[in-house]
DSSP file (Angstrom, degrees, kcal/mol; ACC not computed):
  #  RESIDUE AA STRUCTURE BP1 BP2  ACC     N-H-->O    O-->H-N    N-H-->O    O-->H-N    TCO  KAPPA ALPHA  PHI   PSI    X-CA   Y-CA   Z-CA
    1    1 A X              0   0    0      0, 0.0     2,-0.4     0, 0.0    19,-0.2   0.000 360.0 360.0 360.0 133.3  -29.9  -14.1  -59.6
    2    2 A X  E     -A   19   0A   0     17,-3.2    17,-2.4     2,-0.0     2,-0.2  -0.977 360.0-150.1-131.4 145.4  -27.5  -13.5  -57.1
    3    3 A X  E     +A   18   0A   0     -2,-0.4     2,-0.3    15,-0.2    15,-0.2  -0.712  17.5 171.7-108.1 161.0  -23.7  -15.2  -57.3
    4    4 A X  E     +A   17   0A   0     13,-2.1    13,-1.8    -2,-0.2     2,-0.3  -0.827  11.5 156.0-152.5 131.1  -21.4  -16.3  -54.0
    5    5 A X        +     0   0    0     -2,-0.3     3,-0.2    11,-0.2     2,-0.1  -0.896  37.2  14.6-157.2 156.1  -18.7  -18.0  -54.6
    6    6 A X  S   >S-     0   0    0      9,-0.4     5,-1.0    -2,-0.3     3,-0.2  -0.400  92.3 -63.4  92.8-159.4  -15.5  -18.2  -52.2
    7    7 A X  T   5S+     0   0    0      3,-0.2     3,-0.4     1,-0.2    -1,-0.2   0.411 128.8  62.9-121.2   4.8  -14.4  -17.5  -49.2
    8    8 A X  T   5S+     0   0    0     -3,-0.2    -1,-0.2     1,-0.1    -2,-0.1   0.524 108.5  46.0 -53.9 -35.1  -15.0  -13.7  -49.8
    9    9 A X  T   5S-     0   0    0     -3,-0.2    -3,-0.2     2,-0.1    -2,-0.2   0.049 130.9-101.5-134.3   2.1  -19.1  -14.8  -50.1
   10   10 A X  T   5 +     0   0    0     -3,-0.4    -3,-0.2     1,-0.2    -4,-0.1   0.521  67.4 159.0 102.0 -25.2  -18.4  -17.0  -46.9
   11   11 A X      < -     0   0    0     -5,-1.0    -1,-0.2     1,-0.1    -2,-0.1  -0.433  24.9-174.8 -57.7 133.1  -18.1  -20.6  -48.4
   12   12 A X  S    S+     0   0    0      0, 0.0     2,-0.3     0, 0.0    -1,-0.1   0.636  85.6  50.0-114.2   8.3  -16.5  -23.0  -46.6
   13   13 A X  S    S-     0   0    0     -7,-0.1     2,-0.5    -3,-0.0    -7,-0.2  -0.491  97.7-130.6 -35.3 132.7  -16.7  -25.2  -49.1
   14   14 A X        +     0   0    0     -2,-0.3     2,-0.2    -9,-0.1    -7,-0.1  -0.777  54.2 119.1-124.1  98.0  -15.4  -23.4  -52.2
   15   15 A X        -     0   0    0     -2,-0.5     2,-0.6    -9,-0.1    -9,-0.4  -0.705  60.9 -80.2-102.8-158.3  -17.7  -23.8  -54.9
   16   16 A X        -     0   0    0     -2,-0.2     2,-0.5   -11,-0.1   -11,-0.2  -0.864  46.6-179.9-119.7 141.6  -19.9  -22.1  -57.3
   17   17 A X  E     +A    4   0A   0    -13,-1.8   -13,-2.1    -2,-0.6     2,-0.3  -0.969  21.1 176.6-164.9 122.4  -22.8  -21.1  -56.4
   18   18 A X  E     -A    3   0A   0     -2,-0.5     2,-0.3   -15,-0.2   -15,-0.2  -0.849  13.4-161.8-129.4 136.6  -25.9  -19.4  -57.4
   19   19 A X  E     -A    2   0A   0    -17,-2.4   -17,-3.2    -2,-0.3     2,-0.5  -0.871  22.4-161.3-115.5 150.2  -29.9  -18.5  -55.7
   20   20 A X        -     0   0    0     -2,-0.3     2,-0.4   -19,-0.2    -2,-0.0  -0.935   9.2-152.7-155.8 115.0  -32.3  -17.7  -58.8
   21   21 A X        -     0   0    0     -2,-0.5    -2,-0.0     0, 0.0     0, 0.0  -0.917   7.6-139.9-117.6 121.8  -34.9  -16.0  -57.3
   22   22 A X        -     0   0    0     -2,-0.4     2,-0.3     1,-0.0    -2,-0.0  -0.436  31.9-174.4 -74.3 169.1  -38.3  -16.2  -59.0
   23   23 A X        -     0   0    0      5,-0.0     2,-0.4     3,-0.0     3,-0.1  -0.984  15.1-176.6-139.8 146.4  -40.0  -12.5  -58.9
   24   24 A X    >   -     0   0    0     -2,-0.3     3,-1.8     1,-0.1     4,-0.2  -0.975  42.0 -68.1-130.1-178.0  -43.0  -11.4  -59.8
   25   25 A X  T 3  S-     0   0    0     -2,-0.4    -1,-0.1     1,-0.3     2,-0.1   0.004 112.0  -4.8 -35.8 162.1  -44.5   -7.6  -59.7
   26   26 A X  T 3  S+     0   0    0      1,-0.2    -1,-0.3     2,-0.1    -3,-0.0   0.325  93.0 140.9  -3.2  42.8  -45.1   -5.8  -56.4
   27   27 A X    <   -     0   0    0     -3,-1.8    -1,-0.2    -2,-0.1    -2,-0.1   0.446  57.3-127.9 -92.8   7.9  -44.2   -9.1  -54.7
   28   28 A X        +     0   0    0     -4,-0.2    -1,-0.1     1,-0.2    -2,-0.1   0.045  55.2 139.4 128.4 -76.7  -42.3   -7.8  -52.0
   29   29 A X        -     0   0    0     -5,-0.1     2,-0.4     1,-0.0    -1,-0.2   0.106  32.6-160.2-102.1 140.8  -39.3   -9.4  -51.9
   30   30 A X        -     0   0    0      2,-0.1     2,-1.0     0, 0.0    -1,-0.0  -0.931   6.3-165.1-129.7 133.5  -36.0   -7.3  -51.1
   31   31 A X        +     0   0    0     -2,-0.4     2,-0.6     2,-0.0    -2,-0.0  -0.537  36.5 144.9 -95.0  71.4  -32.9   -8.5  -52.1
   32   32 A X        +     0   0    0     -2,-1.0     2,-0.3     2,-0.0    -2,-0.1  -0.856  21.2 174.2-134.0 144.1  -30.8   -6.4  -50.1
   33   33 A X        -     0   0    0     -2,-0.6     2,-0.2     2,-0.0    -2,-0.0  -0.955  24.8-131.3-134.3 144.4  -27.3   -6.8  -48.2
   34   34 A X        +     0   0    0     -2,-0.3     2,-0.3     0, 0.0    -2,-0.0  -0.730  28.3 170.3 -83.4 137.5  -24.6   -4.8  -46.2
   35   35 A X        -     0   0    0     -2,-0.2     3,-0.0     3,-0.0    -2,-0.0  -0.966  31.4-114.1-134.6 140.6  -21.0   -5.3  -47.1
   36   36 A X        -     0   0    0     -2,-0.3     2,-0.4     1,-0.1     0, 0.0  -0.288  27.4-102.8 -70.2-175.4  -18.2   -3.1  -45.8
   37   37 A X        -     0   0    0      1,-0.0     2,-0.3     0, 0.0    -1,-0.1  -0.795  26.8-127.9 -77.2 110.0  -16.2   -0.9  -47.5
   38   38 A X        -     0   0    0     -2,-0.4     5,-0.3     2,-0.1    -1,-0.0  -0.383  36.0-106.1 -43.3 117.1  -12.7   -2.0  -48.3
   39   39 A X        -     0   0    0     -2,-0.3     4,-0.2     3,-0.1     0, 0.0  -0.305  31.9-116.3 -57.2 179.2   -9.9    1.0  -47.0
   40   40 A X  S >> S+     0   0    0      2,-0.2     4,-2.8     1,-0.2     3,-0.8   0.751 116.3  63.9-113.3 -42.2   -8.7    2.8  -50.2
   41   41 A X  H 3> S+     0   0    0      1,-0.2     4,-3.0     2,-0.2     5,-0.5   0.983 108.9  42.6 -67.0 -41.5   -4.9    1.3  -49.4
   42   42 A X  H 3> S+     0   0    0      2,-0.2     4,-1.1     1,-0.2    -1,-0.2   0.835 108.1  55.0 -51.7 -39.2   -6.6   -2.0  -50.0
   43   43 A X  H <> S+     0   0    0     -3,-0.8     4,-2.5    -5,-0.3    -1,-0.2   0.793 107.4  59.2 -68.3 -52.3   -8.5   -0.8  -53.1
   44   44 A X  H  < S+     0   0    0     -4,-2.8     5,-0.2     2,-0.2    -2,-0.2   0.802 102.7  44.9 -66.3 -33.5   -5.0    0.2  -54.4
   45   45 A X  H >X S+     0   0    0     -4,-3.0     4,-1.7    -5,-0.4     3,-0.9   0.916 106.3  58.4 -87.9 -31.4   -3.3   -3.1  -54.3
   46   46 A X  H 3X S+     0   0    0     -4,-1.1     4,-2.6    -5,-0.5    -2,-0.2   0.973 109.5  47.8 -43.8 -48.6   -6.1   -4.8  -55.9
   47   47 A X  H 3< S+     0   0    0     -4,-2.5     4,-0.3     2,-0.2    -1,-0.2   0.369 114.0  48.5 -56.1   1.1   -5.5   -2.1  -58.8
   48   48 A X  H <> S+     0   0    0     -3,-0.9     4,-1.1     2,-0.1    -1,-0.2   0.659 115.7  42.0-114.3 -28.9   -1.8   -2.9  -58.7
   49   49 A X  H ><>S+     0   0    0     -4,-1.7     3,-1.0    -5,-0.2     5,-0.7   0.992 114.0  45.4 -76.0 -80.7   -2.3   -6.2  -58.8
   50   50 A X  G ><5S+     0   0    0     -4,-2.6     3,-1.9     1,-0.2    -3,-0.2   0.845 115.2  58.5 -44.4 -56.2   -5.3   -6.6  -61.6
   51   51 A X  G 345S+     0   0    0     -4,-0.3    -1,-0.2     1,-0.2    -2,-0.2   0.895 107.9  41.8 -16.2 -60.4   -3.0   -3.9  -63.6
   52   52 A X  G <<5S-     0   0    0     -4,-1.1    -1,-0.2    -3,-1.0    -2,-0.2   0.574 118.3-108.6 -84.5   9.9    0.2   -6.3  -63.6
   53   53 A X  T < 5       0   0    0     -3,-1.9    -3,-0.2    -4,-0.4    -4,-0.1   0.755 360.0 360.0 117.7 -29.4   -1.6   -9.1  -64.3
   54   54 A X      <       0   0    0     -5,-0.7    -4,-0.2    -6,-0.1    -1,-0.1   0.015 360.0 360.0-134.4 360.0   -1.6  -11.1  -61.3
């Protein structure tokens, strides 16, 4: 299962929104994606933020 929602995940549309991906044994399949990295000053106001509350 993999979740996107927002504008974060690319919607432009903002809803919620889920792929459920059947699997089975050696099938293949890789579910696999690049995201950057967020810079550490960036990292820090999310923690100041998620901290207070907000």
């Amino acid at each position: 299962m993999k979740h996107n929602t927002g504008e974060s995940a690319g919607q432009d549309v903002f809803h919620y929104h889920v792929h459920v991906v059947p699997r089975w044994r050696r099938d293949g399949l890789r579910l696999t994606w690049s995201s950057p990295l967020a810079p550490a000053h960036e990292l820090e106001q999310v923690l100041e933020r998620v901290a207070a509350g907000r």
